[in-house]
C-alpha positions in Angstrom: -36.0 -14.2 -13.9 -36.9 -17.4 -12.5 -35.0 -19.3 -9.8 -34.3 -22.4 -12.4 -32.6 -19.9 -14.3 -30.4 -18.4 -11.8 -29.7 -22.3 -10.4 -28.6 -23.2 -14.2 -26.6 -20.1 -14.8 -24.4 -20.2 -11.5 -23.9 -24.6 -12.2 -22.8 -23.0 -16.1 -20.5 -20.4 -14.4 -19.0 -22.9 -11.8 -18.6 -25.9 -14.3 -16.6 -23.2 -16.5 -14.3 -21.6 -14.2 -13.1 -21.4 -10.7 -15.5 -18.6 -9.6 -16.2 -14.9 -11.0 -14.0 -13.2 -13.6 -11.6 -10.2 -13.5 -14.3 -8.6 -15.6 -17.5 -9.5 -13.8 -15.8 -8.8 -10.5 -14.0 -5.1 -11.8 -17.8 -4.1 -13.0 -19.5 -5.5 -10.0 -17.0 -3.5 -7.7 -15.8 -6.5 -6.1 -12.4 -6.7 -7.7 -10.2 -9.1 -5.8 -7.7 -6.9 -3.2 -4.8 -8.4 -1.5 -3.4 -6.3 1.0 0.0 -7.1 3.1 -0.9 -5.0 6.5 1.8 -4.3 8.7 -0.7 -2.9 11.5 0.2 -3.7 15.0 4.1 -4.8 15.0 2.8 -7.8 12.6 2.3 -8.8 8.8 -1.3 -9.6 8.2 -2.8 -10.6 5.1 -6.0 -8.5 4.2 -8.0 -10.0 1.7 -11.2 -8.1 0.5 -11.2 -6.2 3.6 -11.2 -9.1 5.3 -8.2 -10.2 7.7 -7.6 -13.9 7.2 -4.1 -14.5 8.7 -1.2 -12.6 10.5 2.8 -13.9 11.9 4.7 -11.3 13.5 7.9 -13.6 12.2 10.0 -12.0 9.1 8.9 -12.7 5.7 10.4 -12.8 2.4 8.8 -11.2 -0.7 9.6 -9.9 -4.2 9.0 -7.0 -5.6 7.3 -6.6 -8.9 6.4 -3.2 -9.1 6.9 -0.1 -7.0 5.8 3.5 -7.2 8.3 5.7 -8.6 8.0 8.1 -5.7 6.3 8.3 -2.7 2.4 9.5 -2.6 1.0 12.2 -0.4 -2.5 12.2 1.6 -4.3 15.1 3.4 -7.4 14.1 5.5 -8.2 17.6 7.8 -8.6 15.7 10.9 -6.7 13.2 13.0 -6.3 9.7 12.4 -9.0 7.3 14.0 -9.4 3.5 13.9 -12.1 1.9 12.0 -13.1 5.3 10.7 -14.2 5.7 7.0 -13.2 9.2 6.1 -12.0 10.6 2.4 -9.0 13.0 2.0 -9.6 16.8 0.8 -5.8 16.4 -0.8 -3.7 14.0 -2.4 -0.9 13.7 -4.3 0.9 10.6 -5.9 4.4 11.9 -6.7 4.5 14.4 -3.1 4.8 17.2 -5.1 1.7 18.8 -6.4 -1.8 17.8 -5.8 -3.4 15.8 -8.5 -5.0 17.2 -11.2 -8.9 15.9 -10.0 -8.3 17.2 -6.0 -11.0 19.8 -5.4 -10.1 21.4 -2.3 -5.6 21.4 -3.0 -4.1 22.9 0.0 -1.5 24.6 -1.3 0.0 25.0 -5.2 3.3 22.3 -4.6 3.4 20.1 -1.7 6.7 22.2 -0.4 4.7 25.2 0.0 2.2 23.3 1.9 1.7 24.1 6.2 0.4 20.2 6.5 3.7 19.2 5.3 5.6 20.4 8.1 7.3 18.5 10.6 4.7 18.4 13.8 1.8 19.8 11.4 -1.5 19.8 12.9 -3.2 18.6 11.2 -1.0 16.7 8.8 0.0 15.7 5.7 0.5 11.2 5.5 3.4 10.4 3.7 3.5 7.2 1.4 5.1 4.4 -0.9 3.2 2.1 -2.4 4.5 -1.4 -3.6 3.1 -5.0 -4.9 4.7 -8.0 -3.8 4.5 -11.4 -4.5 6.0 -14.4 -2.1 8.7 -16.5 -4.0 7.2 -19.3 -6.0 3.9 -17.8 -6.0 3.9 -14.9 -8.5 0.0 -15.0 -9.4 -0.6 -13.7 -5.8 0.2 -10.3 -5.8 -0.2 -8.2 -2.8 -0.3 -4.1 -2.0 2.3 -3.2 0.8 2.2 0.3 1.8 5.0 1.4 3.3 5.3 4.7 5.8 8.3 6.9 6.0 9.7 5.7 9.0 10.3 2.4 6.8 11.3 3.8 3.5 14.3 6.8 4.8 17.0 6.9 7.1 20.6 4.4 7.0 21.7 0.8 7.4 21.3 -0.9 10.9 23.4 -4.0 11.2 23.0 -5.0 7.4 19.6 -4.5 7.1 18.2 -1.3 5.4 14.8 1.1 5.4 13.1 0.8 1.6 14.6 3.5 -0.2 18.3 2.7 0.9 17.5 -0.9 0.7 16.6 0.0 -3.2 19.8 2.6 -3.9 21.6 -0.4 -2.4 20.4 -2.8 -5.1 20.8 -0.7 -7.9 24.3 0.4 -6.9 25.2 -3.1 -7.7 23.7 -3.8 -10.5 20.6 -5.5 -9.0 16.6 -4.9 -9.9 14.3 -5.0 -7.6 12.7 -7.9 -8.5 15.7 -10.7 -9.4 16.2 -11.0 -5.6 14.2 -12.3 -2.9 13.9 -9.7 0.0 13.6 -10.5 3.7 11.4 -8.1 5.8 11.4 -7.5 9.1 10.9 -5.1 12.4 12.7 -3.1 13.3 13.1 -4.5 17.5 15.4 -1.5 18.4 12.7 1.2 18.0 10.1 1.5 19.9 7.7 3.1 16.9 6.3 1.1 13.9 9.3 0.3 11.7 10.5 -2.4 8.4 13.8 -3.0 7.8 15.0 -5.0 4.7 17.5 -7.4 3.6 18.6 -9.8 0.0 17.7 -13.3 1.1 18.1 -15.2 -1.9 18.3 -15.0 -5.8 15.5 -14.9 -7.8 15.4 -18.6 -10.4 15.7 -16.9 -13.9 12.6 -19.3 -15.1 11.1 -16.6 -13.1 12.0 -13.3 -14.3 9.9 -13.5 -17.7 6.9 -14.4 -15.3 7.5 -11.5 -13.2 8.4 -9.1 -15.2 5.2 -9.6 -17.4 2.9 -9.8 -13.7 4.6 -6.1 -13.0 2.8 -4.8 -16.5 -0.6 -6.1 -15.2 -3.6 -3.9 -14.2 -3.8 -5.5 -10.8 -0.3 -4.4 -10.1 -0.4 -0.7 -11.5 -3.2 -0.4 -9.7 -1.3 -1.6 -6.4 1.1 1.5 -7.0 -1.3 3.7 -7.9 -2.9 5.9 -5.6 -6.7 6.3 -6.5 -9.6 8.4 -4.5 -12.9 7.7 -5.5 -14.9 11.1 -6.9 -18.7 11.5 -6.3 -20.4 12.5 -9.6 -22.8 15.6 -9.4 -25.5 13.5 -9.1 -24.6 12.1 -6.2 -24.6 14.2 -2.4 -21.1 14.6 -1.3 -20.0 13.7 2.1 -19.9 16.9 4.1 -16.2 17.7 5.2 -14.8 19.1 8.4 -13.8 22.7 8.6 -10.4 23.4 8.4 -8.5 26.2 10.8 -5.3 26.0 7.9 -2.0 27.3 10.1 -0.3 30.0 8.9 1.6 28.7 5.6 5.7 29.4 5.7 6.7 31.8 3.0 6.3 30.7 -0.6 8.9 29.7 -2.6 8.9 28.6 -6.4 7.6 25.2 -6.9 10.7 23.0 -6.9 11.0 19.4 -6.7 11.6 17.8 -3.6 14.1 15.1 -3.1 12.0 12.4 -1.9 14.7 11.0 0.7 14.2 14.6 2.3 10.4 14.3 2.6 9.5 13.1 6.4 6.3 11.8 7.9 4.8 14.5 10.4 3.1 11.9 12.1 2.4 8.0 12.2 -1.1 6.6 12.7 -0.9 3.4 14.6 -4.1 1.3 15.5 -5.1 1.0 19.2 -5.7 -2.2 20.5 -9.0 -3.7 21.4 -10.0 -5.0 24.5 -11.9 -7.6 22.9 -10.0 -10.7 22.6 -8.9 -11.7 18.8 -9.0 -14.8 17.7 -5.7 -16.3 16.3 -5.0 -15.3 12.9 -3.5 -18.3 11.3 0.3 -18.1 9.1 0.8 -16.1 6.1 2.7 -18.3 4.6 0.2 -21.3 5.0 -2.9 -18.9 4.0 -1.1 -18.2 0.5 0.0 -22.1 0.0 -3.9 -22.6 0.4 -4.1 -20.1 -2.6 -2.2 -21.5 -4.4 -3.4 -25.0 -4.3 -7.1 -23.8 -5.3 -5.7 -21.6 -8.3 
């Protein structure tokens, strides 16, 4: 193909549209991932793997679509930073493996050692949410959300994910016809979100939301997914496992999810290497939107 071609096709493709398509970027495995990271006591925005802003001020979100229970990940070995690693386990309702796990640890998550309070190793607990800031539903975001910030009670008005939720809905409220503050939680010293109703949603907006929560980009936000190798390709060689002694096995029941506690957190370490300021969320997304 010559180069006149390729300098004719990409003037045809930028005089069309504003860049690549959903389907020429899903083939081409460069599907557009928007990521709300709350990594080091701050909210940064992840785009592509690439982090392009961060505030560690509270922010205000809606929700347009949340897992319906909490997901479950087993890796074999601890946590490290910057590490690519793939788990031998998973789950995406925390109660049995999924169907395409090869190496399941145990036949229901409740009978599982790595689910254990202090397990080593352990079990990663999960709930996975898209989120869109208000006025701005065409940029939705993933925000995972660890147990520490989904369970436990109110502090001072303010609520971890699951209450927050239970609270809505005992009024009468979805999740997405209000506008939720998040923030940290300052009076712990670990990693925690609280969250709050800040405002109501305008009802020109629910329609627009409510069809965004259908979309592919945000299933797919709430969906937990591990990539399989095919048999053709050479599978990455796994670490060997001591598994601790499992605790007598009961009939598979389901477990309340508001029961289900995180063995452990991962938290990054910091760098010694300075970082260069990140600039605001907020301002990153306006930018967005402008170019849309």
């Amino acid at each position: 193909m010559s180069i006149d071609l390729i300098t004719q096709l990409q003037q045809n493709s930028l005089m069309a549209s504003g860049g690549l398509n959903a389907d020429t970027l899903a083939v081409a495995g460069r599907a557009n991932n928007r990521r709300l990271s709350v990594e080091g006591g701050k909210f940064n925005l992840v785009v592509n793997g690439n982090e392009i802003a961060s505030t560690d001020k509270e922010i205000e979100v809606i929700f347009v679509k949340m897992a319906h229970t909490p997901s479950r990940t087993f890796y074999g070995s601890a946590y490290t930073p910057g590490a690519k690693s793939k788990p031998l386990c998973w789950s995406n309702n925390a109660q049995t493996p999924d169907a395409d796990v090869k190496t399941p640890q145990a036949p229901a998550c409740n009978q599982c050692a790595h689910s254990i309070r202090g397990a080593t190793p352990a079990c990663k607990l999960s709930w996975r949410t898209a989120v869109v800031q208000p006025g701005k539903p065409n940029d939705i975001m993933q925000l995972i959300l660890s147990p520490k910030s989904c369970f436990g009670e109110e502090v001072n008005g303010k609520r971890p994910f699951q209450t927050y939720i239970r609270f809505l809905a005992a009024n009468g409220i979805n999740n997405n016809n209000v506008i939720t503050k998040i923030s940290f939680d300052k009076s712990v010293t670990y990693q925690k979100l609280l969250f709050e109703p800040s405002g109501a949603v305008p009802m020109d907006m629910l329609e627009v939301l409510n069809n965004i929560s259908q979309s592919d980009e945000a299933k797919n936000y709430v969906t937990l997914r591990v990539y399989q190798e095919t048999e053709e390709e050479t599978p990455v060689a796994q670490p060997t496992l001591t598994t601790p002694s499992a605790p007598p096995v009961v009939p598979p029941a389901v477990v309340p999810v508001a029961d289900v506690v995180e063995p452990t957190l991962r938290v990054s370490e910091p760098t010694s290497a300075p970082v260069a300021p990140k600039a605001d969320v907020s301002s990153i997304i306006n930018k967005w939107s402008a170019k849309s």
